[in-house]
N, C-alpha and C positions, 0 to 999 in steps of 0.2 A: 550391439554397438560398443558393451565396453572390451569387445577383444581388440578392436582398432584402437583403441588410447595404449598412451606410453603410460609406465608404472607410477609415475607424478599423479597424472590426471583421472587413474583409477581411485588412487590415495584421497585424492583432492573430492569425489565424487563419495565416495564411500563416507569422507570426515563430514565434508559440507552436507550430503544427504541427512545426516544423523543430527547434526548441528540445527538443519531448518526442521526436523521431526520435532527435535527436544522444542525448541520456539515455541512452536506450532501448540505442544502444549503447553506450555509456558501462558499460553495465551489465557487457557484456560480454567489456569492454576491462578495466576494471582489474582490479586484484590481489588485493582483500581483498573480504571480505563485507561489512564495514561500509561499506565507496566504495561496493559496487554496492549496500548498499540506498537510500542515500541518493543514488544516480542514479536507480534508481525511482522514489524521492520526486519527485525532481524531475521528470520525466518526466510523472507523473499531476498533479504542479501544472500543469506546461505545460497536458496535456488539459484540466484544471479551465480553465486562461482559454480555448479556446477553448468550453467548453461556455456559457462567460458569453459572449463573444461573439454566439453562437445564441440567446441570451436562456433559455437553458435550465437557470436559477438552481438550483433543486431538486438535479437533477443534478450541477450542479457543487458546491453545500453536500456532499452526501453527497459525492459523490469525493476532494472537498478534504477532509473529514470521517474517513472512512474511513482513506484511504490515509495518511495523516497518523498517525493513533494506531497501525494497523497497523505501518509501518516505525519506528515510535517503541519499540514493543515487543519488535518483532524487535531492534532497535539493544540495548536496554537488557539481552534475554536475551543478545544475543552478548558483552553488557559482562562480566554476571554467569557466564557458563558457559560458553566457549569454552577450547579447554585454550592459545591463544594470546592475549595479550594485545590484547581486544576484538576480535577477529576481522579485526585490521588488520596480520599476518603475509602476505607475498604468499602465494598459491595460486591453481591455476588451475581459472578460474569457469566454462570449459564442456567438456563432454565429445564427443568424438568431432566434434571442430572443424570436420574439412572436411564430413561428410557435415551436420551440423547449417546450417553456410552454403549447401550446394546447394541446402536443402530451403528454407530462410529466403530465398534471391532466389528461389527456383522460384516460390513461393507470393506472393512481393510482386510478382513479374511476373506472375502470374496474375491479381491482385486488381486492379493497374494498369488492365490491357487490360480485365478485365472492368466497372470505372469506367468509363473512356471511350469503350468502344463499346456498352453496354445500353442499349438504350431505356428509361430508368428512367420508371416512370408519373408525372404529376403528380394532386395528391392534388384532389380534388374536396369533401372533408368540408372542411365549419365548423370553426373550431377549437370546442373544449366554453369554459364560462365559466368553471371552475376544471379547467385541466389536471394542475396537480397532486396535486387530488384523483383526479381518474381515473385518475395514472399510480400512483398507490399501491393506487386497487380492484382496479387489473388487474394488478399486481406480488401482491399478498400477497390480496386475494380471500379467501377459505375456507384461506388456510393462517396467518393470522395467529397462532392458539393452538398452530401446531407450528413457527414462529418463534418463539414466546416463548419455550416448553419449551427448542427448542434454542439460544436466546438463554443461558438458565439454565446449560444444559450445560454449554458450551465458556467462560464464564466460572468456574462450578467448577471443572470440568478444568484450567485456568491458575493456580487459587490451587490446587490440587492440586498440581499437578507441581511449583509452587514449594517446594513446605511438604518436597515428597519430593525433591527437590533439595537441599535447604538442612539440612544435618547440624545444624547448632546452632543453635538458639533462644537469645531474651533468657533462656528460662528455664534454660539449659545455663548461659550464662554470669554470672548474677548469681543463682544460687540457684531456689529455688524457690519463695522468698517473695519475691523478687528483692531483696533488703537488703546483697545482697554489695557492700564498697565498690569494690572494682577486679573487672570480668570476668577471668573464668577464659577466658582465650584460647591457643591454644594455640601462637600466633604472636603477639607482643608489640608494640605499635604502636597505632593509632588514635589517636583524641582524646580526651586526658586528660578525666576525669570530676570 
């Protein structure tokens, strides 16, 4: 595939490739949760430009899409609920370190050798005139309405867990009509009203 790209989009695949490897361990080099999510982030940007290099825009929208609000979320619940200060206290981000790196070069030497020795087939189909649209018939197909449902779900579930996380409401602290002129807080601070 990279003989069909113009010498930009090899440049671009080759830098970004190298870009979301380094991330990728980034991740699991620093200290806090908050760096490693936001080496993730960066990481699935990098993949987003090469999938725009391949011309494979869809994909890269959704990646760039996805992973974006994804690590934005996580960042924000580790702002709000972490018992360390935003989740940016060193700790250590992996477990069982040596056996976890055996298994991690074992498997990129595996995947290596298997790239460049497989006879990999060349594809014979026409491209379709809207691929897009067929890469979504054949992604969601007949389970579109159990997408939705579980679309529904796991957004309830979030304003859930927030509502049961979060001890005190606007209605705790300014009444129940809410006309109270200073909140009843139980820690003194914020922004004068």
């Amino acid at each position: 595939m990279l003989t069909d790209l113009s010498a930009w989009a090899v440049t671009a695949v080759v830098v970004l490739g190298a870009l979301s490897v380094a991330a990728g361990i980034a991740v699991f080099v620093v200290d806090s949760m908050a760096r490693a999510t936001f080496a993730l982030l960066a990481s699935f940007l990098a993949v987003t430009g090469v999938l725009i290099a391949f011309d494979l825009d869809y994909l890269a929208f959704v990646t760039a899409l996805m992973m974006t609000i994804e690590m934005a979320i996580m960042a924000v619940f580790m702002i709000m609920f972490m018992m360390n200060p935003a989740g940016l206290m060193p700790m250590t981000m992996v477990h069982n370190a040596r056996g976890s790196a055996l298994v991690g070069a074992g498997a990129f030497v595996a995947l290596t050798v298997g790239i460049w020795t497989i006879d990999w087939p060349v594809g014979e189909v026409t491209r379709p005139a809207d691929s897009t649209r067929q890469l979504g018939e054949a992604i969601m197909g007949s389970h579109m309405l159990a997408m939705l449902v579980i679309g529904v779900g796991l957004f309830a579930t979030i304003i859930s867990g927030t509502l049961l996380a979060t001890a005190r409401g606007r209605y705790d602290r300014f009444g129940a009509d809410l006309r109270a002129a200073r909140p009843n807080d139980p820690v003194p601070g914020g922004l004068p009203r």
